[in-house]
ZADO-1210 file (C-alpha; in nm, 4 decimals, padded with zeros to 6 digits):
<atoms>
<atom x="10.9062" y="05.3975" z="-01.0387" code="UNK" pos="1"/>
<atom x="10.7650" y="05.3279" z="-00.6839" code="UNK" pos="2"/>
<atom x="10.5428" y="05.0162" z="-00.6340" code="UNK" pos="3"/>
<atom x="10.1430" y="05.1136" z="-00.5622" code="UNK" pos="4"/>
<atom x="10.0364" y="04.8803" z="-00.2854" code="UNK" pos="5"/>
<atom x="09.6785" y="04.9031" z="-00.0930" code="UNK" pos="6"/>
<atom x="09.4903" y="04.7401" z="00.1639" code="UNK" pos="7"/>
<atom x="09.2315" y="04.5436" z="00.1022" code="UNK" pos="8"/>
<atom x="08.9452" y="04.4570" z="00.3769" code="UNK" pos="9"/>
<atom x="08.7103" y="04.1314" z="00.3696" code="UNK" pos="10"/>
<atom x="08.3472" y="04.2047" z="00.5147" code="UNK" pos="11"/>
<atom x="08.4616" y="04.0281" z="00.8382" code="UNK" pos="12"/>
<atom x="08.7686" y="04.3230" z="00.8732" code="UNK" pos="13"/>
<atom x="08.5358" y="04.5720" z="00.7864" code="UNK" pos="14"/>
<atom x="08.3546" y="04.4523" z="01.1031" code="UNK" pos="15"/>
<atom x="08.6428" y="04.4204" z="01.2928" code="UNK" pos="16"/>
<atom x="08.7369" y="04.7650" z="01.2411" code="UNK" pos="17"/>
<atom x="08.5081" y="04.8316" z="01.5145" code="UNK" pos="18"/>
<atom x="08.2646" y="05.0842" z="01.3623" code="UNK" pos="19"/>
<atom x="07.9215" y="05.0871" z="01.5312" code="UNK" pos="20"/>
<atom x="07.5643" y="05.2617" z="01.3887" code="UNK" pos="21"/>
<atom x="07.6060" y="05.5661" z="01.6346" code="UNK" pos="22"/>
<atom x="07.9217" y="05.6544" z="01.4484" code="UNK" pos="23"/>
<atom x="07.8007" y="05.6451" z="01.1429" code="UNK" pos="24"/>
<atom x="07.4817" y="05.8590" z="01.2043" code="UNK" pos="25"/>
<atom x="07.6959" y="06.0985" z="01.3611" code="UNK" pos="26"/>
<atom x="07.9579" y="06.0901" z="01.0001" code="UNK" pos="27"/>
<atom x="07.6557" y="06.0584" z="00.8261" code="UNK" pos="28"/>
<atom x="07.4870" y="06.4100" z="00.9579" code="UNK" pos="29"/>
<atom x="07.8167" y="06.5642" z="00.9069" code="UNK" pos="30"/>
<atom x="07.8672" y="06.4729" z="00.5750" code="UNK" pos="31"/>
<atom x="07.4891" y="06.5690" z="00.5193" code="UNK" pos="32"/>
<atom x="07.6462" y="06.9472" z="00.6654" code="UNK" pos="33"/>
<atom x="07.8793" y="06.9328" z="00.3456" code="UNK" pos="34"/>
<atom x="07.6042" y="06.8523" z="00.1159" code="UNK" pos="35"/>
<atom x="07.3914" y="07.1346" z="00.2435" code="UNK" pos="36"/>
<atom x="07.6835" y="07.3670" z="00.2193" code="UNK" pos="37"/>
<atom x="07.7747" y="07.2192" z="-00.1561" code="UNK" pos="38"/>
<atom x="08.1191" y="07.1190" z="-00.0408" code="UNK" pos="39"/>
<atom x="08.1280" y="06.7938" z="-00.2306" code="UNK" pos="40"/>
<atom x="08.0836" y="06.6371" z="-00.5830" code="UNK" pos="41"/>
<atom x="07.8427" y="06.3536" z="-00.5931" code="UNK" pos="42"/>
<atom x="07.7657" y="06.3015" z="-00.9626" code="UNK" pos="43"/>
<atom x="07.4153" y="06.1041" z="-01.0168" code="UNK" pos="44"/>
<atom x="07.5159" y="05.7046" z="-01.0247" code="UNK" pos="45"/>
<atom x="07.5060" y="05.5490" z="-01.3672" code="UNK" pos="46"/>
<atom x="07.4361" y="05.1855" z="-01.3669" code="UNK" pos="47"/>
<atom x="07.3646" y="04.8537" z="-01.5846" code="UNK" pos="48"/>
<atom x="07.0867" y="04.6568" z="-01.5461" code="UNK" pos="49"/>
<atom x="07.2106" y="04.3111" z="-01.6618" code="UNK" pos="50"/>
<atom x="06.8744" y="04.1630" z="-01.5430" code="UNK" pos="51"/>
<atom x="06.5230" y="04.3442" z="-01.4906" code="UNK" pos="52"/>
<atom x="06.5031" y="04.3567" z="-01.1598" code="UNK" pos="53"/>
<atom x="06.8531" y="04.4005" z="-01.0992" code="UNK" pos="54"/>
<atom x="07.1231" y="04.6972" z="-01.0824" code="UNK" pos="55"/>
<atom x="07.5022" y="04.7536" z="-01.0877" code="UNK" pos="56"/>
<atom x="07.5484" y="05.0811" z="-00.9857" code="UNK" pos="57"/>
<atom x="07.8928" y="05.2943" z="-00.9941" code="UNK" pos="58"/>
<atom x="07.8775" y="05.5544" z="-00.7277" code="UNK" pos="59"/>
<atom x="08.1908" y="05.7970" z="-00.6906" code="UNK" pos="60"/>
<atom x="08.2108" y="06.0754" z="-00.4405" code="UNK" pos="61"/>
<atom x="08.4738" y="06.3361" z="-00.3114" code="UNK" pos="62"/>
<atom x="08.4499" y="06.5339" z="00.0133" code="UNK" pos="63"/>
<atom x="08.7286" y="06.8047" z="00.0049" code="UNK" pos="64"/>
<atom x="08.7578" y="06.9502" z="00.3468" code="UNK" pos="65"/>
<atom x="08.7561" y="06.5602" z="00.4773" code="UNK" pos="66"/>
<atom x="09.0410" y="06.5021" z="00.2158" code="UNK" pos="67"/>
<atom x="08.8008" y="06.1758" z="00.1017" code="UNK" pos="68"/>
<atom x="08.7535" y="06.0372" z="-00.2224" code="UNK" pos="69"/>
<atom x="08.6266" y="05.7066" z="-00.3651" code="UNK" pos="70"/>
<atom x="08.4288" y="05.4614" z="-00.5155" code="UNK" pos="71"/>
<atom x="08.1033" y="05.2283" z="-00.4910" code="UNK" pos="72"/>
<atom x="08.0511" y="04.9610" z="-00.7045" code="UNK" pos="73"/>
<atom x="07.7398" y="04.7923" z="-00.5601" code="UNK" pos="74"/>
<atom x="07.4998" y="04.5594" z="-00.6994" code="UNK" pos="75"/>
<atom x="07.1718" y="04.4657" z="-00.5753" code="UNK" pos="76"/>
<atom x="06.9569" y="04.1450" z="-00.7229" code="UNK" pos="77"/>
<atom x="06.6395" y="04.0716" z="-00.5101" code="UNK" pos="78"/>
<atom x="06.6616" y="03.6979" z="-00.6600" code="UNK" pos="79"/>
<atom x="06.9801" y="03.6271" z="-00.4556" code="UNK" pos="80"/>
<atom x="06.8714" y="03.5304" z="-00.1375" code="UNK" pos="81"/>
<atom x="06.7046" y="03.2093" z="-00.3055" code="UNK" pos="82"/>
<atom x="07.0622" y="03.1511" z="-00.4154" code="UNK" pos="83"/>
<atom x="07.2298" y="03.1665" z="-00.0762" code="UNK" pos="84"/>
<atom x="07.3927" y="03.5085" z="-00.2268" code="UNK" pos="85"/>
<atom x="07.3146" y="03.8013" z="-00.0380" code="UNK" pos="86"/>
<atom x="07.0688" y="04.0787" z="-00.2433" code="UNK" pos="87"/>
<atom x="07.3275" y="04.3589" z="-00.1914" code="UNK" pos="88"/>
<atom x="07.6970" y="04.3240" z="-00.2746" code="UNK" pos="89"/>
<atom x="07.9823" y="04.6017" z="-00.3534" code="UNK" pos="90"/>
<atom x="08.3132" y="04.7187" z="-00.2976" code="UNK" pos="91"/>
<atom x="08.4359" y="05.0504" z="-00.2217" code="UNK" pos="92"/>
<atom x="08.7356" y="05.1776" z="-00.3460" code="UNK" pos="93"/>
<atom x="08.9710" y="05.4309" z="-00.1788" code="UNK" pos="94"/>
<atom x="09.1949" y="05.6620" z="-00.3351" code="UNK" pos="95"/>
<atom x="09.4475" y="05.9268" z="-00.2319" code="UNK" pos="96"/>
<atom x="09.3176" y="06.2782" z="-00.3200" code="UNK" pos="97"/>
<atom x="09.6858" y="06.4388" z="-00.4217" code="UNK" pos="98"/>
<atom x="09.7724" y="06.1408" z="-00.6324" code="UNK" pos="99"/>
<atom x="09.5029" y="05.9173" z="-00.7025" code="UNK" pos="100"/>
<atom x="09.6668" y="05.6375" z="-00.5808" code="UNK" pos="101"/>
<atom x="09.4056" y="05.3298" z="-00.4545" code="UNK" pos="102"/>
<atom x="09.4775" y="05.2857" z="-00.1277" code="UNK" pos="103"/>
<atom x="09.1751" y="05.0636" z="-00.0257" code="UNK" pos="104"/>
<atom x="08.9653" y="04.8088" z="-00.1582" code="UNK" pos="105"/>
<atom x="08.6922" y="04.7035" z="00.1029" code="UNK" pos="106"/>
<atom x="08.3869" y="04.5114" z="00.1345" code="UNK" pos="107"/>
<atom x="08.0724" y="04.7716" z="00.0397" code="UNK" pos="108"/>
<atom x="07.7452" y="04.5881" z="00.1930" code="UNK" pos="109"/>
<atom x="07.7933" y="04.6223" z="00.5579" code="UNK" pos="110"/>
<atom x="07.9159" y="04.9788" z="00.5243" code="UNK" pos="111"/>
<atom x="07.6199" y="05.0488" z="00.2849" code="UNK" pos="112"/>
<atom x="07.4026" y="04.8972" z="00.5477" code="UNK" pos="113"/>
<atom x="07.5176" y="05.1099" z="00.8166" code="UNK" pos="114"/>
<atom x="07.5166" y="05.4519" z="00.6336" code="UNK" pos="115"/>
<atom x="07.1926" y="05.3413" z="00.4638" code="UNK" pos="116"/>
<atom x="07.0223" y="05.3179" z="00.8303" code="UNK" pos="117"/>
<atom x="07.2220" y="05.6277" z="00.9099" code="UNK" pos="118"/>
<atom x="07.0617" y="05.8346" z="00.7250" code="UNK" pos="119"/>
<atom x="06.7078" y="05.7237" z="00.8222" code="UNK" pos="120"/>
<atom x="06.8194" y="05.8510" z="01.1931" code="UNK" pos="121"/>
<atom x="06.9442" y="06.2008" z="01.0686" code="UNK" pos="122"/>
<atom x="06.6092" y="06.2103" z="00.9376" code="UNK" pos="123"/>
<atom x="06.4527" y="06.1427" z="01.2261" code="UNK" pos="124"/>
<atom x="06.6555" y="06.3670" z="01.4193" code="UNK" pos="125"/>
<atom x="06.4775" y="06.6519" z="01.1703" code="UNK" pos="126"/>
<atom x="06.2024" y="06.5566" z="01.0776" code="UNK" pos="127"/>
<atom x="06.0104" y="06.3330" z="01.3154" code="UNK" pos="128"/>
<atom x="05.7980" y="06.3967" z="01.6415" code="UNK" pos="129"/>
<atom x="06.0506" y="06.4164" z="01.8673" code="UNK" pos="130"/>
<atom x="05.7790" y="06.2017" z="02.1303" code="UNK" pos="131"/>
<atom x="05.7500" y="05.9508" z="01.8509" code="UNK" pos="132"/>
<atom x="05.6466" y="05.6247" z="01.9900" code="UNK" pos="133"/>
<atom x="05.5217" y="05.3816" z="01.7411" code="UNK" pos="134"/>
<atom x="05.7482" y="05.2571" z="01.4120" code="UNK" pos="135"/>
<atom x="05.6017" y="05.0843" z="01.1584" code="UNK" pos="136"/>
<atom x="05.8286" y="04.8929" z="00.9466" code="UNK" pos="137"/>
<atom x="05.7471" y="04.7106" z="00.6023" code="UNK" pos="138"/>
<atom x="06.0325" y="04.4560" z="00.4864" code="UNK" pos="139"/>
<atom x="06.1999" y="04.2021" z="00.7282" code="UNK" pos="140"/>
<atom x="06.5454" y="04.2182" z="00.5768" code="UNK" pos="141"/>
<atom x="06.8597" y="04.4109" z="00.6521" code="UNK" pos="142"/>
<atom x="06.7572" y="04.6964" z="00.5950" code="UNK" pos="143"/>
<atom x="06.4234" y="04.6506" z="00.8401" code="UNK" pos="144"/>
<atom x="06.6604" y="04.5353" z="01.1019" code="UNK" pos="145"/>
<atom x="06.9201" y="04.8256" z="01.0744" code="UNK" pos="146"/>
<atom x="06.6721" y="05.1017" z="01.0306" code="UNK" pos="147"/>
<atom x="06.4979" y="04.9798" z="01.3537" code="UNK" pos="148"/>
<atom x="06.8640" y="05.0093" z="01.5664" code="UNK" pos="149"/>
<atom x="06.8870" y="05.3463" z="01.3677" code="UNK" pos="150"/>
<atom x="06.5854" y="05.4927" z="01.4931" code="UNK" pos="151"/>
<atom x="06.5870" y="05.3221" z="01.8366" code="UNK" pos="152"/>
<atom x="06.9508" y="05.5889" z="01.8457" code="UNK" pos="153"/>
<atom x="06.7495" y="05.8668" z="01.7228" code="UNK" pos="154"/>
<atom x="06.4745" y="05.8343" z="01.9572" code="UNK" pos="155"/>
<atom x="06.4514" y="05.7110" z="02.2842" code="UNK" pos="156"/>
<atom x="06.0814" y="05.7644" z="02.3459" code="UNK" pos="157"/>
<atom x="05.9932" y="05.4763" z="02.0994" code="UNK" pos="158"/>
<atom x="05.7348" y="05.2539" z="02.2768" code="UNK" pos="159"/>
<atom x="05.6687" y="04.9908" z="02.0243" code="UNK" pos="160"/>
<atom x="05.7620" y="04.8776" z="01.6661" code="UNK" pos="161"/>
<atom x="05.5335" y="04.6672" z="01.4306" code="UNK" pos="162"/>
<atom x="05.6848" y="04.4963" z="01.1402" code="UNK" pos="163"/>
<atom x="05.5013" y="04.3296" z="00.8501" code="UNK" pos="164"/>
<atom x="05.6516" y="04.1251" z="00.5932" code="UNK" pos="165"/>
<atom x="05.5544" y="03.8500" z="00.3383" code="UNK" pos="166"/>
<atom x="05.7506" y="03.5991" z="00.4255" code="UNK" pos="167"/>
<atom x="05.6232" y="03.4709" z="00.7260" code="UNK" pos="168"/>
<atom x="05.9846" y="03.3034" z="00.8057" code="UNK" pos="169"/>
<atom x="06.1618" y="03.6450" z="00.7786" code="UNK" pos="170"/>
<atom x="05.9249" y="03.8257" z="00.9816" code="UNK" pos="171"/>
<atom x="05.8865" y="03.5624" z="01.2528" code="UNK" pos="172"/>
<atom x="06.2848" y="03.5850" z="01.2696" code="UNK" pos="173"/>
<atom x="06.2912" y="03.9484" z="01.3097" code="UNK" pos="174"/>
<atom x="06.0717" y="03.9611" z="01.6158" code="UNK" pos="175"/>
<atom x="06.2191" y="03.7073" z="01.7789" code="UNK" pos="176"/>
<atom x="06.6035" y="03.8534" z="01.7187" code="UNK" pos="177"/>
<atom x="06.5238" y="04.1925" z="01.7372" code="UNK" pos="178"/>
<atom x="06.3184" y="04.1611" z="02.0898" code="UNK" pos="179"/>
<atom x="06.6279" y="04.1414" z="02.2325" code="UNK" pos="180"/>
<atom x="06.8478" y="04.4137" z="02.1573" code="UNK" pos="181"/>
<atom x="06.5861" y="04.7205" z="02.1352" code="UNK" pos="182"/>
<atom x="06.4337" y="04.8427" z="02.4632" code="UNK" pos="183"/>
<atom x="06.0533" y="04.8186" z="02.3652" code="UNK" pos="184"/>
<atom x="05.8272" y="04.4925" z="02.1905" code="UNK" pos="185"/>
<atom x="05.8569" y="04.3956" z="01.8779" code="UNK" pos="186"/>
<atom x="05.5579" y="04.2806" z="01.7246" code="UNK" pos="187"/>
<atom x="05.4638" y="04.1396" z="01.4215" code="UNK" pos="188"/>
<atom x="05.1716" y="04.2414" z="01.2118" code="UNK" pos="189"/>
<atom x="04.9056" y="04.0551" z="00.9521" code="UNK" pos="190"/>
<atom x="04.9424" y="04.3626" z="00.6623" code="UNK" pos="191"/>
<atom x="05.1290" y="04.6385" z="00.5316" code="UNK" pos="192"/>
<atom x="04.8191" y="04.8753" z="00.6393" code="UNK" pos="193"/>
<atom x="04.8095" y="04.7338" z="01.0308" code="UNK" pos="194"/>
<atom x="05.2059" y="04.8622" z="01.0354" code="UNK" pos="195"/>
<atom x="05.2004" y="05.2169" z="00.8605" code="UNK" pos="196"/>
<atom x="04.8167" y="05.3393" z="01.0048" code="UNK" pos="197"/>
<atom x="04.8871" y="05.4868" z="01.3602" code="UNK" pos="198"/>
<atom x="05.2854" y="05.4903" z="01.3584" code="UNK" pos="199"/>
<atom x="05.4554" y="05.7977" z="01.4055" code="UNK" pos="200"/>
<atom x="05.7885" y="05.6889" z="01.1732" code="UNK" pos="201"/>
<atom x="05.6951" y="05.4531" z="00.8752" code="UNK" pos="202"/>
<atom x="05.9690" y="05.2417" z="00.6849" code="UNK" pos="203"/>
<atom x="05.9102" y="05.0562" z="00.4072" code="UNK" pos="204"/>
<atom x="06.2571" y="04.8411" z="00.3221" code="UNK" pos="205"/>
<atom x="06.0965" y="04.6347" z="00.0789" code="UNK" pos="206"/>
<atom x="06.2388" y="04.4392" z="-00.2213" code="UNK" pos="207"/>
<atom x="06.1278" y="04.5728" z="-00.5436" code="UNK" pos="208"/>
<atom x="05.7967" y="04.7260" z="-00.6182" code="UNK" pos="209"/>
<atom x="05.6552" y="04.7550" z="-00.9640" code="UNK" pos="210"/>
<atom x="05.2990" y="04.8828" z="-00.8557" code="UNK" pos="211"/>
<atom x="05.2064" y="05.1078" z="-00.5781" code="UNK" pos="212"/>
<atom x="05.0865" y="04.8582" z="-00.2721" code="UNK" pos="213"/>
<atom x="05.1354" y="05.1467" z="-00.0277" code="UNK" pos="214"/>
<atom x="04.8532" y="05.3773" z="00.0097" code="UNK" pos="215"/>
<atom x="04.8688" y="05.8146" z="00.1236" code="UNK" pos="216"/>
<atom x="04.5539" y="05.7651" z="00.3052" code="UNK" pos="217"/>
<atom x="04.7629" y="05.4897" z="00.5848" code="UNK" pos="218"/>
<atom x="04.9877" y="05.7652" z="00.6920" code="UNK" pos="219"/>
<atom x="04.8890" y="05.8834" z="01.0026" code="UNK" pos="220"/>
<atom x="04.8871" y="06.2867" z="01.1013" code="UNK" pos="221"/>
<atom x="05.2461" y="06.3965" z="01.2062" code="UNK" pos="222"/>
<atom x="05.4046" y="06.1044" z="01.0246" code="UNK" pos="223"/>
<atom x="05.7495" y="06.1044" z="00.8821" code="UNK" pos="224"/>
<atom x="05.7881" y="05.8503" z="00.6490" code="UNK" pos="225"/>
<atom x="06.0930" y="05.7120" z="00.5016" code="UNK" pos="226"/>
<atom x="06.0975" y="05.4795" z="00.1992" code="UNK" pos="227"/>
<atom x="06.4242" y="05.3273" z="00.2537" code="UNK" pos="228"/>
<atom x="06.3714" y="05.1158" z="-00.1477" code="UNK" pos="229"/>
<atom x="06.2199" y="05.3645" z="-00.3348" code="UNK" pos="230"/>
<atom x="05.9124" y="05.2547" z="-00.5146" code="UNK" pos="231"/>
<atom x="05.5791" y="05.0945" z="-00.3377" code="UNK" pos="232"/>
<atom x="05.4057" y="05.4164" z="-00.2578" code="UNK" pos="233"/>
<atom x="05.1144" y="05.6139" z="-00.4278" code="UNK" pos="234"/>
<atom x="05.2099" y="05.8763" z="-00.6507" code="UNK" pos="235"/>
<atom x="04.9527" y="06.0928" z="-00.4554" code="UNK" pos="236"/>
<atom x="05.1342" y="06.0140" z="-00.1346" code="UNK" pos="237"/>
<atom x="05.4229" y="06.2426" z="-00.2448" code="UNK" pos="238"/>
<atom x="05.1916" y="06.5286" z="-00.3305" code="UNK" pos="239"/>
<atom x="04.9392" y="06.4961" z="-00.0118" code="UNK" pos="240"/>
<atom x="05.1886" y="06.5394" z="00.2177" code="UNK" pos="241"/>
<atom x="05.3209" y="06.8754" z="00.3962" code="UNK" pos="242"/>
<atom x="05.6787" y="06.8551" z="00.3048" code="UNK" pos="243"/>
<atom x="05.8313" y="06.6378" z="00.0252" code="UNK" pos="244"/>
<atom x="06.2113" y="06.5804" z="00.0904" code="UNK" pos="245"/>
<atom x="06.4664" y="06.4063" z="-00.0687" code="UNK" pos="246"/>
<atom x="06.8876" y="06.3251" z="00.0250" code="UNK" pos="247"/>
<atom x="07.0102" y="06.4423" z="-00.3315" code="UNK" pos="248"/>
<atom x="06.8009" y="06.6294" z="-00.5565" code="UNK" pos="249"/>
<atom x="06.9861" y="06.5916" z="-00.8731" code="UNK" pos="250"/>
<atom x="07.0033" y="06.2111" z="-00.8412" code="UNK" pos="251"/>
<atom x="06.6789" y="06.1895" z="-00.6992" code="UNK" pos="252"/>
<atom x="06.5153" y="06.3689" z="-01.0155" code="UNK" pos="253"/>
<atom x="06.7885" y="06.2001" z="-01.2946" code="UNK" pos="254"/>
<atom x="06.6380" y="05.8700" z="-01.1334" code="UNK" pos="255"/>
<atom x="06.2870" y="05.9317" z="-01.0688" code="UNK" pos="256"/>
<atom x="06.1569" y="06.2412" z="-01.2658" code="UNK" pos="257"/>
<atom x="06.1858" y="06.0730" z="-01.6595" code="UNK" pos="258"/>
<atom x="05.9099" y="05.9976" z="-01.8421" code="UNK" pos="259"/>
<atom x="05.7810" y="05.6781" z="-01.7090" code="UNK" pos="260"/>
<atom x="05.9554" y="05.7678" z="-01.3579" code="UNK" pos="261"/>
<atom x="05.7258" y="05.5420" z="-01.0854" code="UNK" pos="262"/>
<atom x="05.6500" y="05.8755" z="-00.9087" code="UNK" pos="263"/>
<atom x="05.5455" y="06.0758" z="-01.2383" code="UNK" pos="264"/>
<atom x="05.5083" y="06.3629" z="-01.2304" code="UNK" pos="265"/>
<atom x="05.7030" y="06.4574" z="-00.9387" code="UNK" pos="266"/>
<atom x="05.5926" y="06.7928" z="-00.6242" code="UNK" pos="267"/>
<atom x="05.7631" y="07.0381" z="-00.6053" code="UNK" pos="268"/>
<atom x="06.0735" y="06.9467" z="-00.4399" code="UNK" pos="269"/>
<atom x="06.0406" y="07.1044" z="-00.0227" code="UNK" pos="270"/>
<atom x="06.4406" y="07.0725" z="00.0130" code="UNK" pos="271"/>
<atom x="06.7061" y="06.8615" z="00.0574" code="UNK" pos="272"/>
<atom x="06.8110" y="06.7070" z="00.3496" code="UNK" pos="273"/>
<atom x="07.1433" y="06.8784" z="00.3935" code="UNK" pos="274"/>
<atom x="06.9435" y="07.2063" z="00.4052" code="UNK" pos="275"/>
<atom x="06.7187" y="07.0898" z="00.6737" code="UNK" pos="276"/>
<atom x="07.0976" y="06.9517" z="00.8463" code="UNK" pos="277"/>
<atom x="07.2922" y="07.3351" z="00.8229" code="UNK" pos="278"/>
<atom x="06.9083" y="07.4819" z="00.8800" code="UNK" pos="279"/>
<atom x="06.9092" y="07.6697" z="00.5662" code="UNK" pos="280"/>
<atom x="06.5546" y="07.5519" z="00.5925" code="UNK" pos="281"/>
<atom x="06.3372" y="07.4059" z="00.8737" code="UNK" pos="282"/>
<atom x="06.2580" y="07.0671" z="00.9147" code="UNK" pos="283"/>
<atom x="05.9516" y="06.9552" z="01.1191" code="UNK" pos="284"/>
<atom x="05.7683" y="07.3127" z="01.1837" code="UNK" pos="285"/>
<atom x="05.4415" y="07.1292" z="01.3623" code="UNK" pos="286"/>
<atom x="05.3630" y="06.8386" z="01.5322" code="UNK" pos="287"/>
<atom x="05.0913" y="06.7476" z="01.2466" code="UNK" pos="288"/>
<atom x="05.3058" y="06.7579" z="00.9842" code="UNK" pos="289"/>
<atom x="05.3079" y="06.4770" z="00.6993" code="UNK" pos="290"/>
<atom x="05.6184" y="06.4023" z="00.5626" code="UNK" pos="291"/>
<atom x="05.8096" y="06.2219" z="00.3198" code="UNK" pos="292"/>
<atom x="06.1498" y="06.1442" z="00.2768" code="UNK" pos="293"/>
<atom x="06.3245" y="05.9924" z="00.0427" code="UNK" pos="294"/>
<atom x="06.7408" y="05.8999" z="00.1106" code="UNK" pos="295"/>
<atom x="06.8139" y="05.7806" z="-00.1960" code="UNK" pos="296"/>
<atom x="07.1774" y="05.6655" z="-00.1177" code="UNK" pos="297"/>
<atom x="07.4482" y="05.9256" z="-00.1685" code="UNK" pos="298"/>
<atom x="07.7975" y="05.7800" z="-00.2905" code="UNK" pos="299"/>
<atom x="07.9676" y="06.0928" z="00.0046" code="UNK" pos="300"/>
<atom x="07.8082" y="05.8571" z="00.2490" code="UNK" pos="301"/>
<atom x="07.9824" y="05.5724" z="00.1483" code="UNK" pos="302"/>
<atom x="08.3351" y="05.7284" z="00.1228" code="UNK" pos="303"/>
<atom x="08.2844" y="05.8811" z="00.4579" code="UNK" pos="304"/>
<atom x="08.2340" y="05.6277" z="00.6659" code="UNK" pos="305"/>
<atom x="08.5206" y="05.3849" z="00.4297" code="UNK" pos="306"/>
<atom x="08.7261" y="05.6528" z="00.5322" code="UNK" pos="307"/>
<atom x="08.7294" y="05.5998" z="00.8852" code="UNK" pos="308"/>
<atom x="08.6969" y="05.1974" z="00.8816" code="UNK" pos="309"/>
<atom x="09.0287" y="05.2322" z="00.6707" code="UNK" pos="310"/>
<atom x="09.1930" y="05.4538" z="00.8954" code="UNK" pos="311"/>
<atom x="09.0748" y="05.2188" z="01.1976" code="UNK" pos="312"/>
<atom x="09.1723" y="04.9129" z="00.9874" code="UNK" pos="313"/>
<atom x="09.5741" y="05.0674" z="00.9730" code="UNK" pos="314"/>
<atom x="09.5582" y="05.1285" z="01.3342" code="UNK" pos="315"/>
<atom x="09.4740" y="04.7761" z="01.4385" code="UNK" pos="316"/>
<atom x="09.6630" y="04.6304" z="01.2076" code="UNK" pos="317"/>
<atom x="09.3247" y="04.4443" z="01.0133" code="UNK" pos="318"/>
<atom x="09.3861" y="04.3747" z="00.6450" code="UNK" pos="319"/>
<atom x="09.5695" y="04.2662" z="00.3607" code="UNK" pos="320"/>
<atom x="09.8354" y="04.4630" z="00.1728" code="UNK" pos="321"/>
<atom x="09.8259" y="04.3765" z="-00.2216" code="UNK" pos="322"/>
<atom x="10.0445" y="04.4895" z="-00.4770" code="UNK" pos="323"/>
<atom x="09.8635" y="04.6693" z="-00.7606" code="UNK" pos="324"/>
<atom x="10.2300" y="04.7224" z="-01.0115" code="UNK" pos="325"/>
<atom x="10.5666" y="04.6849" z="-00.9227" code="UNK" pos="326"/>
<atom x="10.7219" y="04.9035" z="-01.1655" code="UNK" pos="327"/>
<atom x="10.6812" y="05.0734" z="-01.4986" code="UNK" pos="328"/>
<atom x="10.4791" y="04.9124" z="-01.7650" code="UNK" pos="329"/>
<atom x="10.7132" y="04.6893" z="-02.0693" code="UNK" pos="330"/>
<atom x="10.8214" y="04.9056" z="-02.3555" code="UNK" pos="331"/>
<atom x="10.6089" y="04.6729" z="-02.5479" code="UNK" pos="332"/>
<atom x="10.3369" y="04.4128" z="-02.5390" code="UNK" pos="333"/>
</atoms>
């Protein structure tokens, strides 16, 4: 029988690879084309929760006319950090669609960073003033920091961000290392309500949120907000404003819309993202539009943009090939 071998890719190949945020908005709005035409099967992730604030989430996906199929297992425990352990960690698997065959085993958190920012831009792109000046961002992490480059992509008019965040270290951090890569000040703020009242895009990247700390009445006329972690808002909020739109509804709703759900009872759902992307619906119909929108984190995403750091990965030569058998199995134990 013939051997299996596959590649396997450290974080620091995955970065080598060479794949920058513009890419993977651009993959990312694609593969939001196949989800608004239904050419894809994202089942809802199932997960463990090993600890109460934690998750271990399984997220497969296939994309059939991109010949992609694969696998996230991703974690995420907000503790971490005091651990010197990063909050998110995963791997994505690869496999061949005609044979199943793994053919790569990668490093999950900076891709899941990048598409996770992605999709914040394709919203934008949609749903946002398009004259949008002012971001307010809530949460000084990775996510804060990759959402702003995201957004900075989407729209060039951006004047000014303001960032707020508990820890005083984190935020202080943030303004001073993200000054100098986006075009416009940075500035930090003294509460969550200073950043989201006034801004035109508000994201809250947050760790988690057992209690709404976020109020409706903050969000400014003509805002598009994006809750990059889920949970922190108002219930209200999602019924106040003018559209309520989510990445996945099925997941979204499996997740969210149970008894004891955080957002309980959920709107009526407005659409899904995709929709807005192949403009079976509109997106922003009026500059005084409130919106919401919530990108949940779609497993297509994931094998997407794995897909092409693999591909780039062969090309340069990056990575490590591992056996996975040799042969058949023994006729007996």
């Amino acid at each position: 029988m013939t051997p299996v071998a596959f590649l396997y890719l450290s974080q620091q190949e995955v970065i080598d690879a060479g794949f920058t945020l513009k890419e993977a908005i651009d993959i990312v709005e694609d593969v939001f084309k196949e989800h608004g035409l239904k050419k894809f099967e994202n089942p809802p992730k199932p997960g463990v929760h090993p600890r109460d604030d934690a998750f271990i989430h399984a997220m497969p996906g296939y994309l059939p006319r991109k010949g992609a199929v694969g696998l996230k297992w991703v974690s995420g425990y907000p503790s971490n950090p005091q651990h010197g352990l990063p909050l998110i960690m995963g791997l994505i698997v690869l496999n061949d669609v005609n044979t199943g065959q793994p053919i790569a085993v990668m490093d999950g958190a900076y891709i899941t960073a990048l598409r996770t920012a992605a999709a914040s831009g394709v919203a934008a792109k949609y749903l946002a003033n398009q004259n949008a000046k002012v971001i307010g961002i809530v949460g000084a992490g990775v996510q804060g920091r990759y959402n702003l480059l995201a957004l900075n992509e989407a729209l060039p008019g951006i004047q000014v961000a303001r960032v707020f965040d508990t820890n005083e270290s984190a935020l202080q951090q943030f303004v001073e290392s993200m000054s100098k890569i986006v075009p416009f000040p940075v500035e930090a703020a003294q509460t969550a309500a200073e950043v989201i009242q006034g801004a035109d895009i508000v994201v809250t990247a947050t760790g988690k949120l057992d209690k709404p700390v976020f109020k409706e009445k903050w969000v400014t006329e003509g805002a598009l907000v994006l809750p990059v972690h889920t949970a922190g808002w108002e219930p209200r909020t999602l019924h106040q404003v003018d559209k309520f739109i989510v990445d996945d509804w099925q997941q979204f709703s499996r997740t969210l819309g149970q008894p004891g759900g955080f957002y309980m009872p959920l709107p009526d759902l407005y659409a899904e993202l995709g929709e807005i992307v192949t403009h079976k619906k509109p997106g922003r119909e009026s500059k005084s539009e409130r919106i919401i929108n919530f990108n949940f984190g779609i497993a297509i995403h994931d094998v997407a943009v794995a897909s092409v750091v693999f591909a780039r990965a062969k090309e340069k030569g990056i990575g490590t090939k591992l056996n996975l058998t040799d042969g058949e199995l023994p006729l007996s134990p």
